[in-house]
C-alpha beads as a LAMMPS data file, in Angstrom:
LAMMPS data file: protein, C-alpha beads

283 atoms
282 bonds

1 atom types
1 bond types

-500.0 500.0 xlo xhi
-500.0 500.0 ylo yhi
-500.0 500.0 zlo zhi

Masses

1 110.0

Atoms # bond

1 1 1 -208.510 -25.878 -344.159
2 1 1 -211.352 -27.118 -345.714
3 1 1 -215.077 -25.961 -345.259
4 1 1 -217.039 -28.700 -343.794
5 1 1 -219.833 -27.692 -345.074
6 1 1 -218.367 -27.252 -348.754
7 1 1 -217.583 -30.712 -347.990
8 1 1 -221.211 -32.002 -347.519
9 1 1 -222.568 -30.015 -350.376
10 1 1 -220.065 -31.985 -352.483
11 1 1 -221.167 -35.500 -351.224
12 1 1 -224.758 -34.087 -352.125
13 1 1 -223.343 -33.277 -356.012
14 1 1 -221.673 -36.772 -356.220
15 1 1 -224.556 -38.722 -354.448
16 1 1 -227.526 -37.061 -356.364
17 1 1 -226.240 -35.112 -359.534
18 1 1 -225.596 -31.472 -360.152
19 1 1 -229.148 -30.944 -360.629
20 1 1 -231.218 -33.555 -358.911
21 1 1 -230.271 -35.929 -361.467
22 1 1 -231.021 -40.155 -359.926
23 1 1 -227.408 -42.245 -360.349
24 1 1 -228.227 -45.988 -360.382
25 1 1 -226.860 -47.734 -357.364
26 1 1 -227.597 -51.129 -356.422
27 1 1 -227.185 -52.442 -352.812
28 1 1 -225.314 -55.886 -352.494
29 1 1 -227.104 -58.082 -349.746
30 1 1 -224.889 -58.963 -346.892
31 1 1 -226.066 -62.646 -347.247
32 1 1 -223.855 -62.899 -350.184
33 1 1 -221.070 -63.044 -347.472
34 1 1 -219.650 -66.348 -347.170
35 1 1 -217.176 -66.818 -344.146
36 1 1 -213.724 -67.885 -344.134
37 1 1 -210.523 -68.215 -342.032
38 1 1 -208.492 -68.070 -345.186
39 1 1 -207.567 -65.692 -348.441
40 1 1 -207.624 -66.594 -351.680
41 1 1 -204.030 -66.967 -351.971
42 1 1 -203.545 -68.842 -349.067
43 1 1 -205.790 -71.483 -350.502
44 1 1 -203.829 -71.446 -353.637
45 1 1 -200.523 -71.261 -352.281
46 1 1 -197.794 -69.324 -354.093
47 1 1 -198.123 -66.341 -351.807
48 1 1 -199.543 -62.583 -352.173
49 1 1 -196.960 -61.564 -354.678
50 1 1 -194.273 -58.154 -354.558
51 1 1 -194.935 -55.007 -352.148
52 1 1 -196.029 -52.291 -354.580
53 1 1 -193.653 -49.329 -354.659
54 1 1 -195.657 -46.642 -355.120
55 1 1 -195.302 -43.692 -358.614
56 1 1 -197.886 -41.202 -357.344
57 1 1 -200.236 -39.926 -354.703
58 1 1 -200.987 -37.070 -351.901
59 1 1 -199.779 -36.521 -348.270
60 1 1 -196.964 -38.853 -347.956
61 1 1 -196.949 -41.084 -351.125
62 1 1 -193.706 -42.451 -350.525
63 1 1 -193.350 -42.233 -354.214
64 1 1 -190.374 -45.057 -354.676
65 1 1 -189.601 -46.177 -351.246
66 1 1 -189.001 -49.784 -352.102
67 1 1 -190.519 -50.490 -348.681
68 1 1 -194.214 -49.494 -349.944
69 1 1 -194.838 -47.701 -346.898
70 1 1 -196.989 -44.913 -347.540
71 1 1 -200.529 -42.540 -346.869
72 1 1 -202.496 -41.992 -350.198
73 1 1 -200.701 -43.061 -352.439
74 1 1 -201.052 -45.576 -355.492
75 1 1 -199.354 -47.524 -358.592
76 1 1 -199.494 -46.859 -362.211
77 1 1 -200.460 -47.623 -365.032
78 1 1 -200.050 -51.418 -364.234
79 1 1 -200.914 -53.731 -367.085
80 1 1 -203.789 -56.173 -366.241
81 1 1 -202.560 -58.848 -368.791
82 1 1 -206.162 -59.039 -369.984
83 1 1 -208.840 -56.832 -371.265
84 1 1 -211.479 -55.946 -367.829
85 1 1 -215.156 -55.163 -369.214
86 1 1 -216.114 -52.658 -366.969
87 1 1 -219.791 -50.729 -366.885
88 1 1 -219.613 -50.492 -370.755
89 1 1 -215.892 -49.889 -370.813
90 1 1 -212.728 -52.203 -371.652
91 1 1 -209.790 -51.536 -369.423
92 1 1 -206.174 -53.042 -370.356
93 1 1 -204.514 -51.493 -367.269
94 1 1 -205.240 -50.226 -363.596
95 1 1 -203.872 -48.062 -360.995
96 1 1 -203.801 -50.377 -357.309
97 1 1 -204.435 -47.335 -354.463
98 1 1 -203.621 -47.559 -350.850
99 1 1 -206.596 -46.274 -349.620
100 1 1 -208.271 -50.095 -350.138
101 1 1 -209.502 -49.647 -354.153
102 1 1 -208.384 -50.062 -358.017
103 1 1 -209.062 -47.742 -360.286
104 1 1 -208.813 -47.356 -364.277
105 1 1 -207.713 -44.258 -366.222
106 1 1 -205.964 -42.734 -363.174
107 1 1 -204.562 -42.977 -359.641
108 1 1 -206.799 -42.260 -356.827
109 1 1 -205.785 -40.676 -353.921
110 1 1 -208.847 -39.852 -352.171
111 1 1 -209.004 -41.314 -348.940
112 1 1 -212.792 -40.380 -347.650
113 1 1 -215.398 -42.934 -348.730
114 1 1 -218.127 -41.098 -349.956
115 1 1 -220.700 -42.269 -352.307
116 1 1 -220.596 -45.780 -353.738
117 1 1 -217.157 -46.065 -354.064
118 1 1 -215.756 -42.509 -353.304
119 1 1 -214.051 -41.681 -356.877
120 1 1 -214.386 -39.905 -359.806
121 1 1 -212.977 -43.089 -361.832
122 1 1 -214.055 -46.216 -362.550
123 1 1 -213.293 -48.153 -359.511
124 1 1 -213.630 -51.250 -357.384
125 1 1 -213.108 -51.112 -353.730
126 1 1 -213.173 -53.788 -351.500
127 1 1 -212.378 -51.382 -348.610
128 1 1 -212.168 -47.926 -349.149
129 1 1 -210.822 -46.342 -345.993
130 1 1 -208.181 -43.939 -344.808
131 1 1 -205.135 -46.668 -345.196
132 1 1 -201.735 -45.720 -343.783
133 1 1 -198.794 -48.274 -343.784
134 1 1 -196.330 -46.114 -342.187
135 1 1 -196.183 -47.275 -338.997
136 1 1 -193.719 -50.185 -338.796
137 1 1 -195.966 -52.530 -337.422
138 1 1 -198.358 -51.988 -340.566
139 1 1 -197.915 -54.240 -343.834
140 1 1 -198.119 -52.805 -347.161
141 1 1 -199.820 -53.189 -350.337
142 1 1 -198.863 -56.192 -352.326
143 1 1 -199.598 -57.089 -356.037
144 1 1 -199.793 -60.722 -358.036
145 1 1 -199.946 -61.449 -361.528
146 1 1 -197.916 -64.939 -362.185
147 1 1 -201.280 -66.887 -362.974
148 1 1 -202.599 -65.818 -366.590
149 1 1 -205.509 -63.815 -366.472
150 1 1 -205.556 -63.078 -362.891
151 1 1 -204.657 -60.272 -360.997
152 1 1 -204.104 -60.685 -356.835
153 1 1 -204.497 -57.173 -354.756
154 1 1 -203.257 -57.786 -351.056
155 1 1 -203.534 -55.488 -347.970
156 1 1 -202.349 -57.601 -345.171
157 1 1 -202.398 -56.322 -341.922
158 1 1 -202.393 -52.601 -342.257
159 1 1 -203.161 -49.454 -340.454
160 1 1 -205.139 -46.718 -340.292
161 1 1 -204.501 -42.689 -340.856
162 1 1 -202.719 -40.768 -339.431
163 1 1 -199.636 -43.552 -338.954
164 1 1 -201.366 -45.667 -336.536
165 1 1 -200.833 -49.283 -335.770
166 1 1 -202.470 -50.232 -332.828
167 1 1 -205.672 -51.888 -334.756
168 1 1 -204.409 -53.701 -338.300
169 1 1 -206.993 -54.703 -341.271
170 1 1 -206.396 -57.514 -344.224
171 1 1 -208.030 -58.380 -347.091
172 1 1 -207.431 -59.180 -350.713
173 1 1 -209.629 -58.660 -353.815
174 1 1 -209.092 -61.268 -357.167
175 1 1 -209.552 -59.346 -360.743
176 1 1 -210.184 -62.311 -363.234
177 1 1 -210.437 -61.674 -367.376
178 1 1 -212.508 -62.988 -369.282
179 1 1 -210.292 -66.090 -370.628
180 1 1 -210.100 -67.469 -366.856
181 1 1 -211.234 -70.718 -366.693
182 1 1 -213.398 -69.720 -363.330
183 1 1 -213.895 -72.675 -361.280
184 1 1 -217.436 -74.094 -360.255
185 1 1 -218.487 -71.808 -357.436
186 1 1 -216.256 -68.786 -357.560
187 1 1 -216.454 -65.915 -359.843
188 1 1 -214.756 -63.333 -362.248
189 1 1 -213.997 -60.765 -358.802
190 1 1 -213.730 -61.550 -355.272
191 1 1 -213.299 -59.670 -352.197
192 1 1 -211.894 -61.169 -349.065
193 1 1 -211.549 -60.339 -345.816
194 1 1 -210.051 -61.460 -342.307
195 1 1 -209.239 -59.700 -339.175
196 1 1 -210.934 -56.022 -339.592
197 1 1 -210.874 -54.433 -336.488
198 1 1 -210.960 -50.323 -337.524
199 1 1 -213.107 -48.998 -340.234
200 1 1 -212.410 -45.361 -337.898
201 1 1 -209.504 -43.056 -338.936
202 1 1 -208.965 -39.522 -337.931
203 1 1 -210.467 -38.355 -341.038
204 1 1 -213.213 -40.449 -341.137
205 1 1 -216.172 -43.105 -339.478
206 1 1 -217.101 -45.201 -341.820
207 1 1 -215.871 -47.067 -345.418
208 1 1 -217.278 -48.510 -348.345
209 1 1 -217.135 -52.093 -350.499
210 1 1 -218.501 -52.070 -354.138
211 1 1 -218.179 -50.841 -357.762
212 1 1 -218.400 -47.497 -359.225
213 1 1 -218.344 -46.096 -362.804
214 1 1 -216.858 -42.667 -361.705
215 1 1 -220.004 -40.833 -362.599
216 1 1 -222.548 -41.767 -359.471
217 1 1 -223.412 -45.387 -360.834
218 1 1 -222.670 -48.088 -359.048
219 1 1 -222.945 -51.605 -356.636
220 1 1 -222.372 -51.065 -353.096
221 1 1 -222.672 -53.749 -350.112
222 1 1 -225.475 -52.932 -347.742
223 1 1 -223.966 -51.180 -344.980
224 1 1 -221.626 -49.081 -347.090
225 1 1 -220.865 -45.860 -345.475
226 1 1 -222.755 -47.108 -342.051
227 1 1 -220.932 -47.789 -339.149
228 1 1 -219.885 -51.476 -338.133
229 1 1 -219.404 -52.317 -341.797
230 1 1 -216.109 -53.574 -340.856
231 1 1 -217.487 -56.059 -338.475
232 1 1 -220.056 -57.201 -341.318
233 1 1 -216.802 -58.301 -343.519
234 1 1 -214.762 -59.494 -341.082
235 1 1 -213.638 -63.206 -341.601
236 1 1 -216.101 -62.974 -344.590
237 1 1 -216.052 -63.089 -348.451
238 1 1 -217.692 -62.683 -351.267
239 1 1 -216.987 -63.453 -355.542
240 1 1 -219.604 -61.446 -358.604
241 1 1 -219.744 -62.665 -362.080
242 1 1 -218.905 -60.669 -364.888
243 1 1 -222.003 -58.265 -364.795
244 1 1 -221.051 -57.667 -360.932
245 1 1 -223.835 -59.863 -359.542
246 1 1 -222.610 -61.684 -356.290
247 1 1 -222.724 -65.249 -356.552
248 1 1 -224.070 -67.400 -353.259
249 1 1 -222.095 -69.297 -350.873
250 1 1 -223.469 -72.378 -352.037
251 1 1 -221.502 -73.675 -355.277
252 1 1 -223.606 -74.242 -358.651
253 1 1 -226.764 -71.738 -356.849
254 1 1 -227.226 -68.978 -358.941
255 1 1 -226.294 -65.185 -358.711
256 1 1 -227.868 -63.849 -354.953
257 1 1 -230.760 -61.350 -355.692
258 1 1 -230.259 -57.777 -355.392
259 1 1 -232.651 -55.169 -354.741
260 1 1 -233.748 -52.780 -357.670
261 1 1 -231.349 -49.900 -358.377
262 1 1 -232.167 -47.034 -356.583
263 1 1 -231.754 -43.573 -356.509
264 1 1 -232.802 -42.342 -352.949
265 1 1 -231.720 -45.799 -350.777
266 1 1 -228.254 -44.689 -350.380
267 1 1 -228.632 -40.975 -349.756
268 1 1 -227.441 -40.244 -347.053
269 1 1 -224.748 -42.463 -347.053
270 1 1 -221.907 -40.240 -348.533
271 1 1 -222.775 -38.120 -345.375
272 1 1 -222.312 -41.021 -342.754
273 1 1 -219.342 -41.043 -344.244
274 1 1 -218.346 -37.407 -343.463
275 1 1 -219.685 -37.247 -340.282
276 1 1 -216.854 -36.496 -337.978
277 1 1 -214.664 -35.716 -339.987
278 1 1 -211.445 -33.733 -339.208
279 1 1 -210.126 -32.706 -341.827
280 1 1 -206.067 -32.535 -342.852
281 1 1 -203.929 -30.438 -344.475
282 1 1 -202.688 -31.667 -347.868
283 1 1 -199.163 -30.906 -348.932

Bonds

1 1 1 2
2 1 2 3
3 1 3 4
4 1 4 5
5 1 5 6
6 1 6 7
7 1 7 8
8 1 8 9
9 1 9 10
10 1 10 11
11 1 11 12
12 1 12 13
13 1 13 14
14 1 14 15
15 1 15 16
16 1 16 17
17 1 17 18
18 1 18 19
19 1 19 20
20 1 20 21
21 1 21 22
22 1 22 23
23 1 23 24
24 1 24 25
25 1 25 26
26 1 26 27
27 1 27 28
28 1 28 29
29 1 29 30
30 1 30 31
31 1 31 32
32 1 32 33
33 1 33 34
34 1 34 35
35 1 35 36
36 1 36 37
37 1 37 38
38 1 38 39
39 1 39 40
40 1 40 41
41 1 41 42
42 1 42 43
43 1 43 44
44 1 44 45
45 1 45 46
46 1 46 47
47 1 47 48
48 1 48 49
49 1 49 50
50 1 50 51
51 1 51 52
52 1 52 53
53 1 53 54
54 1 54 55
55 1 55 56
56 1 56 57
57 1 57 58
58 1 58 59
59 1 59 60
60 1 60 61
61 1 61 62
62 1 62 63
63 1 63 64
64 1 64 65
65 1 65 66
66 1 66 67
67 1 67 68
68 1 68 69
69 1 69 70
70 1 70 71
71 1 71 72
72 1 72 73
73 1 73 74
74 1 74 75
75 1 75 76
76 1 76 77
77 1 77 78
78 1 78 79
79 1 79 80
80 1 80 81
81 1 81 82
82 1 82 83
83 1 83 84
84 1 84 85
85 1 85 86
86 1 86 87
87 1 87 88
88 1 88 89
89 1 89 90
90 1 90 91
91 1 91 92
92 1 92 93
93 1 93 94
94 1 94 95
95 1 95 96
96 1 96 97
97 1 97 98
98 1 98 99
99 1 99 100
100 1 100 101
101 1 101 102
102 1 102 103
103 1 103 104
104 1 104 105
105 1 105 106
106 1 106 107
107 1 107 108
108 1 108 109
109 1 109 110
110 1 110 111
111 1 111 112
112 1 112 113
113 1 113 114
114 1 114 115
115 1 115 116
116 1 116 117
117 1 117 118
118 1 118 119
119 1 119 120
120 1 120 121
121 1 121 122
122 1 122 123
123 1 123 124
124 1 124 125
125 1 125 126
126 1 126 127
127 1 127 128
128 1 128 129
129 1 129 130
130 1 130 131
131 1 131 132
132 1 132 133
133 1 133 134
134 1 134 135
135 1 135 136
136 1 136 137
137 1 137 138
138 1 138 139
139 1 139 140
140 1 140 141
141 1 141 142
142 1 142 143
143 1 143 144
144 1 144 145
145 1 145 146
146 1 146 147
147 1 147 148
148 1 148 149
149 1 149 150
150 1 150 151
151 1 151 152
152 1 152 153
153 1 153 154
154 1 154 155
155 1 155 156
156 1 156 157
157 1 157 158
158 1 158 159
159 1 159 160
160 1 160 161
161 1 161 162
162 1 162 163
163 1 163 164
164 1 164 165
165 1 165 166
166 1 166 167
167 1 167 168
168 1 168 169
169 1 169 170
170 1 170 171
171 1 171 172
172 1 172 173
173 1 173 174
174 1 174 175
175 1 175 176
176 1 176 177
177 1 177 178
178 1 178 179
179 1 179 180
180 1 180 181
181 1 181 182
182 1 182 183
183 1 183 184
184 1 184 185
185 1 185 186
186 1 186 187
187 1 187 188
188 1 188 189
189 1 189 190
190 1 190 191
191 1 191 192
192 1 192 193
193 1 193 194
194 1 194 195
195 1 195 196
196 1 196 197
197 1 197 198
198 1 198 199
199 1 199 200
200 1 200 201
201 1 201 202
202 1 202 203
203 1 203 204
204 1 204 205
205 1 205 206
206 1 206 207
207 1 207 208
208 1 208 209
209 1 209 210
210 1 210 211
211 1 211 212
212 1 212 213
213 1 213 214
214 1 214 215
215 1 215 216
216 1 216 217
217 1 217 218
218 1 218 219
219 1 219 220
220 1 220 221
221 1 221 222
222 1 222 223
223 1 223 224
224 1 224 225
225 1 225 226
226 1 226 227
227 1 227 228
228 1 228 229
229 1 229 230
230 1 230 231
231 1 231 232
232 1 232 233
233 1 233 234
234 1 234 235
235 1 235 236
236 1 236 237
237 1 237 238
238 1 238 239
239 1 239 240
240 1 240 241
241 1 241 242
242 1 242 243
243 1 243 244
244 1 244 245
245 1 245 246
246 1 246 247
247 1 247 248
248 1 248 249
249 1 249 250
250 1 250 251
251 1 251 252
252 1 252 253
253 1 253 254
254 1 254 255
255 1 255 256
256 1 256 257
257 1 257 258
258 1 258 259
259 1 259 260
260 1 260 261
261 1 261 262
262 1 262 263
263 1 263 264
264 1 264 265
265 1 265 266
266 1 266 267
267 1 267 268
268 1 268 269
269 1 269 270
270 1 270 271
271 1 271 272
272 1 272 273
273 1 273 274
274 1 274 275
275 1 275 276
276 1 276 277
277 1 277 278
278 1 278 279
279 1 279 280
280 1 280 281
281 1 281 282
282 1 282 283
Protein backbone atom coordinates (compact mmCIF):
# COMPACT_ATOMS: atom_id res chain seq x y z
CA UNK A 1 0.00 0.00 0.00
CA UNK A 2 1.12 3.22 -0.62
CA UNK A 3 2.20 5.96 1.98
CA UNK A 4 -0.11 8.81 1.79
CA UNK A 5 2.07 10.95 2.86
CA UNK A 6 4.93 9.79 0.34
CA UNK A 7 2.18 10.59 -1.89
CA UNK A 8 1.83 14.34 -1.00
CA UNK A 9 5.52 14.91 -0.80
CA UNK A 10 5.53 13.77 -4.45
CA UNK A 11 2.75 16.23 -5.64
CA UNK A 12 5.03 18.85 -3.74
CA UNK A 13 8.28 17.59 -6.11
CA UNK A 14 6.09 17.71 -9.32
CA UNK A 15 4.18 20.98 -8.40
CA UNK A 16 7.27 23.04 -7.19
CA UNK A 17 10.63 21.31 -8.30
CA UNK A 18 13.07 19.15 -6.45
CA UNK A 19 14.49 22.10 -4.91
CA UNK A 20 12.07 24.97 -4.81
CA UNK A 21 12.54 25.43 -8.37
CA UNK A 22 9.06 27.87 -10.02
CA UNK A 23 7.44 25.65 -13.19
CA UNK A 24 5.50 28.07 -15.44
CA UNK A 25 1.82 27.37 -15.37
CA UNK A 26 -0.72 29.47 -16.82
CA UNK A 27 -4.42 29.37 -15.72
CA UNK A 28 -7.03 29.24 -18.65
CA UNK A 29 -10.09 31.57 -17.76
CA UNK A 30 -13.32 29.74 -17.55
CA UNK A 31 -14.90 32.49 -19.80
CA UNK A 32 -13.18 30.91 -22.65
CA UNK A 33 -16.00 28.26 -22.26
CA UNK A 34 -18.43 28.46 -24.92
CA UNK A 35 -21.62 26.20 -24.44
CA UNK A 36 -22.96 23.62 -26.58
CA UNK A 37 -25.49 20.74 -26.86
CA UNK A 38 -23.33 19.16 -29.49
CA UNK A 39 -19.59 17.56 -30.21
CA UNK A 40 -17.52 18.32 -32.75
CA UNK A 41 -18.26 15.32 -34.66
CA UNK A 42 -21.74 15.48 -34.39
CA UNK A 43 -21.64 18.79 -36.14
CA UNK A 44 -19.54 17.32 -38.81
CA UNK A 45 -21.21 14.18 -39.22
CA UNK A 46 -19.24 11.05 -40.11
CA UNK A 47 -19.27 9.78 -36.56
CA UNK A 48 -16.53 9.38 -33.62
CA UNK A 49 -14.51 6.85 -35.50
CA UNK A 50 -13.22 2.92 -34.20
CA UNK A 51 -13.19 1.86 -30.32
CA UNK A 52 -9.47 1.82 -29.48
CA UNK A 53 -8.22 -1.62 -28.48
CA UNK A 54 -5.89 -1.01 -26.09
CA UNK A 55 -1.51 -2.34 -26.33
CA UNK A 56 -0.55 -1.29 -22.79
CA UNK A 57 -1.42 -0.02 -19.36
CA UNK A 58 -1.85 -0.91 -15.41
CA UNK A 59 -4.67 -2.56 -13.35
CA UNK A 60 -6.84 -4.03 -15.91
CA UNK A 61 -5.61 -2.74 -19.35
CA UNK A 62 -7.55 -5.06 -21.26
CA UNK A 63 -4.57 -5.13 -23.48
CA UNK A 64 -6.45 -6.46 -26.91
CA UNK A 65 -9.97 -6.95 -25.93
CA UNK A 66 -11.48 -5.77 -29.16
CA UNK A 67 -14.28 -4.42 -26.95
CA UNK A 68 -11.93 -1.47 -25.52
CA UNK A 69 -13.19 -2.01 -22.20
CA UNK A 70 -10.63 -1.30 -19.79
CA UNK A 71 -9.06 0.70 -16.31
CA UNK A 72 -5.70 2.50 -17.13
CA UNK A 73 -4.91 1.60 -19.95
CA UNK A 74 -3.85 3.33 -23.37
CA UNK A 75 -2.87 2.98 -27.27
CA UNK A 76 0.41 3.14 -28.94
CA UNK A 77 2.41 4.60 -30.76
CA UNK A 78 -0.48 5.88 -33.05
CA UNK A 79 0.64 7.95 -35.99
CA UNK A 80 -0.82 11.53 -35.97
CA UNK A 81 -0.59 11.88 -39.85
CA UNK A 82 1.00 15.27 -39.21
CA UNK A 83 3.85 16.77 -37.38
CA UNK A 84 2.18 18.39 -33.62
CA UNK A 85 4.50 21.43 -32.41
CA UNK A 86 4.36 20.94 -28.94
CA UNK A 87 6.17 23.32 -26.06
CA UNK A 88 9.33 23.41 -28.31
CA UNK A 89 8.94 19.84 -29.46
CA UNK A 90 7.62 18.16 -32.85
CA UNK A 91 5.62 15.05 -32.25
CA UNK A 92 4.73 12.61 -35.33
CA UNK A 93 2.82 10.15 -33.09
CA UNK A 94 0.79 9.89 -29.72
CA UNK A 95 -0.32 7.46 -27.23
CA UNK A 96 -4.58 8.10 -26.62
CA UNK A 97 -4.97 7.03 -22.56
CA UNK A 98 -8.13 6.08 -20.87
CA UNK A 99 -7.74 8.03 -18.03
CA UNK A 100 -9.17 11.29 -20.27
CA UNK A 101 -5.47 12.54 -21.88
CA UNK A 102 -2.88 12.09 -24.95
CA UNK A 103 0.39 11.85 -24.45
CA UNK A 104 3.72 11.82 -26.69
CA UNK A 105 6.81 9.62 -26.20
CA UNK A 106 4.89 7.10 -24.04
CA UNK A 107 1.66 5.64 -22.65
CA UNK A 108 0.31 7.05 -19.55
CA UNK A 109 -1.30 5.17 -17.13
CA UNK A 110 -1.57 7.35 -14.25
CA UNK A 111 -4.94 7.86 -13.24
CA UNK A 112 -4.63 10.68 -10.27
CA UNK A 113 -4.69 14.24 -11.59
CA UNK A 114 -2.09 15.95 -9.96
CA UNK A 115 -0.36 18.97 -11.12
CA UNK A 116 -1.25 20.60 -14.42
CA UNK A 117 -1.88 17.71 -16.23
CA UNK A 118 -0.74 14.79 -13.91
CA UNK A 119 2.20 13.22 -16.20
CA UNK A 120 5.61 12.99 -16.61
CA UNK A 121 5.10 13.36 -20.59
CA UNK A 122 4.11 15.80 -22.72
CA UNK A 123 0.43 15.72 -22.53
CA UNK A 124 -2.96 17.23 -23.22
CA UNK A 125 -5.89 16.37 -21.14
CA UNK A 126 -9.17 17.43 -21.60
CA UNK A 127 -10.25 15.37 -18.54
CA UNK A 128 -7.89 13.67 -16.59
CA UNK A 129 -9.77 11.47 -14.16
CA UNK A 130 -9.89 7.94 -12.88
CA UNK A 131 -11.78 6.50 -16.23
CA UNK A 132 -13.07 2.93 -16.13
CA UNK A 133 -15.15 1.47 -19.09
CA UNK A 134 -15.70 -1.83 -17.66
CA UNK A 135 -18.93 -1.73 -16.59
CA UNK A 136 -21.27 -2.62 -19.47
CA UNK A 137 -23.23 0.31 -19.33
CA UNK A 138 -19.92 2.47 -19.87
CA UNK A 139 -18.71 3.40 -23.56
CA UNK A 140 -15.21 3.23 -24.50
CA UNK A 141 -12.56 5.21 -25.98
CA UNK A 142 -12.90 5.90 -29.62
CA UNK A 143 -10.32 7.29 -32.17
CA UNK A 144 -10.77 9.29 -35.78
CA UNK A 145 -8.38 10.08 -38.32
CA UNK A 146 -10.29 9.91 -41.94
CA UNK A 147 -10.07 13.85 -42.36
CA UNK A 148 -6.31 14.87 -43.27
CA UNK A 149 -4.65 16.53 -40.63
CA UNK A 150 -7.06 15.91 -37.95
CA UNK A 151 -7.14 13.67 -35.26
CA UNK A 152 -10.79 12.99 -33.26
CA UNK A 153 -10.35 11.56 -29.45
CA UNK A 154 -13.89 10.40 -28.14
CA UNK A 155 -14.97 9.33 -24.60
CA UNK A 156 -18.64 8.97 -24.84
CA UNK A 157 -20.48 8.14 -21.99
CA UNK A 158 -18.08 6.49 -19.65
CA UNK A 159 -17.55 5.58 -16.09
CA UNK A 160 -15.70 6.08 -13.31
CA UNK A 161 -13.08 3.75 -11.16
CA UNK A 162 -13.48 1.16 -9.72
CA UNK A 163 -16.10 -0.35 -12.60
CA UNK A 164 -18.87 1.92 -11.88
CA UNK A 165 -21.66 3.01 -14.11
CA UNK A 166 -24.19 4.62 -12.31
CA UNK A 167 -22.93 8.39 -13.29
CA UNK A 168 -21.43 8.41 -17.19
CA UNK A 169 -19.10 11.43 -18.60
CA UNK A 170 -18.50 12.44 -22.55
CA UNK A 171 -16.37 14.54 -24.20
CA UNK A 172 -14.09 14.70 -27.18
CA UNK A 173 -10.87 16.70 -27.79
CA UNK A 174 -9.82 17.71 -31.81
CA UNK A 175 -5.78 17.58 -32.46
CA UNK A 176 -5.37 19.71 -35.73
CA UNK A 177 -1.67 20.02 -37.69
CA UNK A 178 -0.48 22.62 -38.89
CA UNK A 179 -1.65 22.19 -42.73
CA UNK A 180 -5.47 22.29 -41.48
CA UNK A 181 -7.22 24.75 -43.14
CA UNK A 182 -8.86 25.92 -39.54
CA UNK A 183 -12.07 27.51 -40.12
CA UNK A 184 -12.95 31.20 -39.02
CA UNK A 185 -13.66 30.84 -35.33
CA UNK A 186 -12.30 27.50 -34.25
CA UNK A 187 -8.81 26.59 -33.58
CA UNK A 188 -5.78 24.13 -33.96
CA UNK A 189 -7.20 21.98 -30.44
CA UNK A 190 -10.51 21.78 -28.96
CA UNK A 191 -11.96 20.27 -26.00
CA UNK A 192 -15.59 19.41 -25.71
CA UNK A 193 -17.77 18.43 -23.33
CA UNK A 194 -21.51 17.29 -22.59
CA UNK A 195 -23.15 15.49 -19.84
CA UNK A 196 -20.36 15.37 -16.87
CA UNK A 197 -21.92 14.31 -13.94
CA UNK A 198 -18.73 12.62 -11.72
CA UNK A 199 -15.37 14.18 -11.56
CA UNK A 200 -15.29 11.70 -7.95
CA UNK A 201 -13.76 8.17 -8.20
CA UNK A 202 -12.65 6.01 -5.39
CA UNK A 203 -9.20 7.09 -5.85
CA UNK A 204 -9.74 10.49 -6.22
CA UNK A 205 -11.96 14.16 -5.82
CA UNK A 206 -11.11 16.15 -8.28
CA UNK A 207 -9.58 16.23 -12.23
CA UNK A 208 -7.79 18.40 -14.40
CA UNK A 209 -8.16 20.09 -18.21
CA UNK A 210 -4.98 21.62 -19.83
CA UNK A 211 -1.47 21.11 -21.30
CA UNK A 212 1.65 19.93 -19.81
CA UNK A 213 5.28 19.57 -21.03
CA UNK A 214 6.06 16.60 -18.63
CA UNK A 215 8.48 18.65 -16.62
CA UNK A 216 6.00 21.04 -14.33
CA UNK A 217 5.19 23.57 -17.27
CA UNK A 218 2.07 23.97 -18.35
CA UNK A 219 -1.80 25.58 -19.19
CA UNK A 220 -4.42 24.51 -16.92
CA UNK A 221 -8.25 25.71 -16.84
CA UNK A 222 -9.08 27.61 -13.70
CA UNK A 223 -10.58 25.23 -11.46
CA UNK A 224 -8.20 22.40 -12.25
CA UNK A 225 -7.79 20.12 -9.39
CA UNK A 226 -10.83 22.05 -7.40
CA UNK A 227 -13.90 20.47 -6.87
CA UNK A 228 -17.03 21.12 -9.21
CA UNK A 229 -14.71 21.41 -12.19
CA UNK A 230 -16.87 18.97 -13.84
CA UNK A 231 -19.89 21.10 -13.53
CA UNK A 232 -17.75 24.15 -14.97
CA UNK A 233 -17.32 21.96 -18.39
CA UNK A 234 -20.36 20.47 -18.57
CA UNK A 235 -22.31 21.20 -21.89
CA UNK A 236 -19.29 23.55 -22.52
CA UNK A 237 -16.31 23.91 -24.95
CA UNK A 238 -13.50 25.44 -25.69
CA UNK A 239 -10.70 25.55 -29.08
CA UNK A 240 -6.57 27.25 -28.48
CA UNK A 241 -4.48 28.24 -31.35
CA UNK A 242 -1.29 26.85 -32.02
CA UNK A 243 0.66 28.50 -29.05
CA UNK A 244 -2.26 27.04 -26.70
CA UNK A 245 -4.03 30.37 -26.23
CA UNK A 246 -7.91 29.81 -26.01
CA UNK A 247 -9.72 31.55 -28.56
CA UNK A 248 -13.28 33.42 -27.50
CA UNK A 249 -16.67 32.30 -28.17
CA UNK A 250 -17.22 35.02 -30.41
CA UNK A 251 -15.81 34.16 -34.06
CA UNK A 252 -13.01 36.59 -35.62
CA UNK A 253 -12.35 38.10 -31.52
CA UNK A 254 -9.01 37.45 -30.71
CA UNK A 255 -7.22 34.88 -28.36
CA UNK A 256 -9.10 35.33 -24.53
CA UNK A 257 -6.48 36.84 -22.08
CA UNK A 258 -4.78 34.75 -19.66
CA UNK A 259 -3.30 35.63 -16.50
CA UNK A 260 0.62 35.79 -16.18
CA UNK A 261 2.32 32.43 -15.62
CA UNK A 262 2.71 31.69 -12.24
CA UNK A 263 4.55 29.75 -10.00
CA UNK A 264 2.65 29.80 -6.58
CA UNK A 265 -1.28 30.21 -8.08
CA UNK A 266 -1.68 26.59 -8.51
CA UNK A 267 0.03 25.19 -5.44
CA UNK A 268 -1.95 23.56 -3.80
CA UNK A 269 -3.78 22.17 -6.42
CA UNK A 270 -1.94 18.78 -6.96
CA UNK A 271 -3.04 18.30 -3.25
CA UNK A 272 -6.88 18.96 -3.84
CA UNK A 273 -6.33 16.48 -5.98
CA UNK A 274 -5.08 13.88 -3.43
CA UNK A 275 -7.23 14.70 -0.85
CA UNK A 276 -9.22 11.64 -0.11
CA UNK A 277 -7.64 9.53 -1.69
CA UNK A 278 -7.80 5.70 -1.18
CA UNK A 279 -5.42 4.31 -2.60
CA UNK A 280 -5.36 0.72 -4.77
CA UNK A 281 -3.32 -1.97 -5.19
CA UNK A 282 -1.60 -2.21 -8.59
CA UNK A 283 -1.06 -5.58 -10.16
Amino acid sequence: MTNIRAMLATTLVATCGLVGTAHAITVIPQSALTPTQQLYTSMIGGGIGDVAVMTGGGNAAGIGNPSGRNDDGFRGPIGLGFTLPFFGSDYTQFWANNNGNISFTGGNAAYIPTGPTGATIPTIAIWFADVDTRNEASGVMHIRQDIADQLIVTWPNVGRYNERGDLLNTFQMVVRGPNYNVPFGEGNIGFFWLAMPWETTDTSTTAAVGFGNGSGDGSVLDGTNQPGLNRVVAFKYIWFDPNLRPICGVPGTPPCSVPEPGSLALLGLGLLGVAGVRVRRRY
